[in-house]
C-alpha positions in Angstrom: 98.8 119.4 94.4 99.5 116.2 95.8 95.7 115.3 96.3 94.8 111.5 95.7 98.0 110.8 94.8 98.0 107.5 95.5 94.7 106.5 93.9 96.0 107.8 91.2 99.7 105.8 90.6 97.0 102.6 91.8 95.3 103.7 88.3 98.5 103.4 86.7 99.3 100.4 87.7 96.1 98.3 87.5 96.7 98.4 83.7 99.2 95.7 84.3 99.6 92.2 85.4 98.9 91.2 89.0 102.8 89.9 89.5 104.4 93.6 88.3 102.5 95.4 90.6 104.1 97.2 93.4 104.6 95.9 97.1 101.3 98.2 98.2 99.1 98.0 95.3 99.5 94.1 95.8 98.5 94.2 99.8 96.4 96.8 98.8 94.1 95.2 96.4 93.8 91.7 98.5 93.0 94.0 101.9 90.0 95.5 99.4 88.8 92.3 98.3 88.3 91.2 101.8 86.2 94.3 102.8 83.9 93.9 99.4 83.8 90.0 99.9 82.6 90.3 103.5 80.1 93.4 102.8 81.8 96.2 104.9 80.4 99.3 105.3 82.5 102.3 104.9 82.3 103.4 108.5 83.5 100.0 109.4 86.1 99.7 106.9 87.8 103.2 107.7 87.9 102.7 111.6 89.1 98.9 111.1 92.1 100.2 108.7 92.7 103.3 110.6 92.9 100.7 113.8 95.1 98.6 112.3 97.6 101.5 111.1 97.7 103.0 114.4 98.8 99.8 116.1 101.5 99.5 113.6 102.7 102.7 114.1 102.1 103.1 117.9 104.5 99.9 118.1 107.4 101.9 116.1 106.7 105.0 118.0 104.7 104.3 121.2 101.5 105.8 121.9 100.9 109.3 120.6 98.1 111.7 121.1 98.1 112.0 117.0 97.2 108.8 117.1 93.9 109.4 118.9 93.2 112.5 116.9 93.6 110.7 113.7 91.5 107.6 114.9 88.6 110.4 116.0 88.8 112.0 112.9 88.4 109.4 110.8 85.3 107.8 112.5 83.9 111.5 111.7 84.5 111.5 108.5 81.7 109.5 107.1 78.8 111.7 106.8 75.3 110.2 107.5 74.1 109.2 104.8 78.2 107.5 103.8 78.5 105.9 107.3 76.7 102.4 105.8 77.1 102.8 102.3 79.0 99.3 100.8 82.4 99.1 100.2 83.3 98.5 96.4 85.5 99.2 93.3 85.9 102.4 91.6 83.8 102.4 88.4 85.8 101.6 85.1 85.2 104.4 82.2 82.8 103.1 79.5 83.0 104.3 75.9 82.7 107.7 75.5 85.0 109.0 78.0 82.1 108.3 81.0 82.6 106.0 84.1 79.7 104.1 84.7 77.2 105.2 87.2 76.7 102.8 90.0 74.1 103.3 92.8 75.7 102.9 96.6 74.6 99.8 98.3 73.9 99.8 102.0 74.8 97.4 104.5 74.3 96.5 108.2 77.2 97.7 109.5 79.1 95.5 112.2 78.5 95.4 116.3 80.7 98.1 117.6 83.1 98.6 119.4 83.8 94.0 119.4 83.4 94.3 115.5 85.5 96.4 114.5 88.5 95.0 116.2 87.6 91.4 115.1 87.6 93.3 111.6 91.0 95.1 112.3 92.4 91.8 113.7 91.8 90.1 110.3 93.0 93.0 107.8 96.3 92.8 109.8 96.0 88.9 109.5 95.8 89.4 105.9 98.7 91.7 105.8 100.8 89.8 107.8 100.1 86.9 105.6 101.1 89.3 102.5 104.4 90.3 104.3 104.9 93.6 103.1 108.7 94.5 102.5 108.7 97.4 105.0 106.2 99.4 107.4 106.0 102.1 105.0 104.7 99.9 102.4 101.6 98.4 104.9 100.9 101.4 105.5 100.7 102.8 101.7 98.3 99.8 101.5 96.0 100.6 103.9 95.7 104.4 102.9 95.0 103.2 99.1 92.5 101.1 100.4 91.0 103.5 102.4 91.2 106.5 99.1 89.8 103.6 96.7 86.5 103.0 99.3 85.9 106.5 99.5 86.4 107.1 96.0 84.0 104.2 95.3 81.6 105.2 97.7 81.4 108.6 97.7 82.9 109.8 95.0 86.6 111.4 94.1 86.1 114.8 95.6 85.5 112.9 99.5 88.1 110.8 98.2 90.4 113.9 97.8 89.2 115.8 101.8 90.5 112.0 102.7 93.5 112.3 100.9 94.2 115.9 102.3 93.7 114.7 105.8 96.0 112.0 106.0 98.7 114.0 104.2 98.5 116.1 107.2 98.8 113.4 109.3 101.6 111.8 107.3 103.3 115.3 107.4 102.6 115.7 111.5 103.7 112.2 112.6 105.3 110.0 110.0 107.7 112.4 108.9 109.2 113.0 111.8 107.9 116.6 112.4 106.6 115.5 116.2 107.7 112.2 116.9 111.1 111.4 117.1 
C-alpha cells in the first residue's frame, strides 16, 4: 500500500546532507520551518498549504469543482481537539527502538478567513523564492509538509487517512482521470 509514501522516502532522505536532498524535500523542509518558526496551528497550516496548491493547480487547469471539494475536506479533517494543536517535527527514535514522546502544544490559531490567505500568500512566497524545478515538485512539497504536520501532530495513523485522501485526489484530478 502506498500509504505515507512520501513521509516515508522524506525519512530516507533526511539521513543526508541538506545539498543531496531532492527538489521537494528541499522546498519541503524550509516551507516547515516557516510554519514551526511562526507557531501555526495545524488547522491553519493545512487550509494555507491546501490554498496555495489549489491556486497552482487551478492556474494549469482552471477552476475545478475538485478543487472545492478538496479545499472542504481538508479544513474538516482536523478533529477538535487537532484543529489548534502546534505544528512541529516528527520525533526522532531514542535508544531502544522508541521515538520520543512529545506532548502537543496549542496555539492561537490565526484570524480567518484574512489569515489564512496572508499565510498562503507567504508559503507561495517562500516557494517561489525556492524555485522548484517543475509544478509537480511544489506540489510534492506541500503534501510532505502537510503528511509531516499531521504525523507530528497527531500521530502516523491521521498521517496515513491524510495520505489516503490526497491519493484520491491525486488519482481524480492530477492524473488526468477528470481534467483534461
Amino acid at each position: 500500500m502506498l500509504v505515507n509514501r512520501v513521509v516515508r522516502w522524506i525519512r530516507t532522505y533526511m539521513r543526508g546532507k541538506k545539498e543531496e536532498r531532492p527538489e521537494q524535500i528541499r522546498v519541503g523542509d524550509e516551507i516547515m520551518q516557516f510554519l514551526i518558526k511562526r507557531e501555526t496551528s495545524l488547522a491553519d497550516a493545512l487550509d494555507a498549504l491546501t490554498a496555495v496548491m489549489l491556486d497552482a493547480l487551478a492556474a494549469k487547469y482552471g477552476k475545478r469543482d475538485e478543487f472545492f471539494r478538496l479545499s472542504e475536506q481538508v479544513s474538516r479533517f482536523p478533529g477538535s481537539t487537532e484543529r489548534d494543536r502546534a505544528v512541529g517535527l516528527i520525533p526522532t527514535k531514542q535508544r531502544g527502538g522508541l521515538a520520543a514522546k512529545v506532548q502537543p502544544r496549542t496555539v492561537t490559531m490565526v484570524e480567518r478567513p484574512e489569515g489564512i490567505r496572508r499565510l498562503a500568500i507567504e508559503v507561495g512566497q517562500i516557494i517561489t523564492k525556492s524555485r522548484p524545478k517543475s509544478l509537480g515538485d511544489g506540489l510534492d512539497a506541500l503534501t510532505s509538509t502537510m503528511l509531516t504536520a499531521i504525523e507530528a501532530t497527531c500521530g502516523r495513523e491521521r498521517a496515513d487517512e491524510f495520505d489516503l485522501l490526497m491519493a484520491g485526489f491525486s488519482k481524480e484530478v492530477i492524473s488526468g482521470e477528470r481534467v483534461q
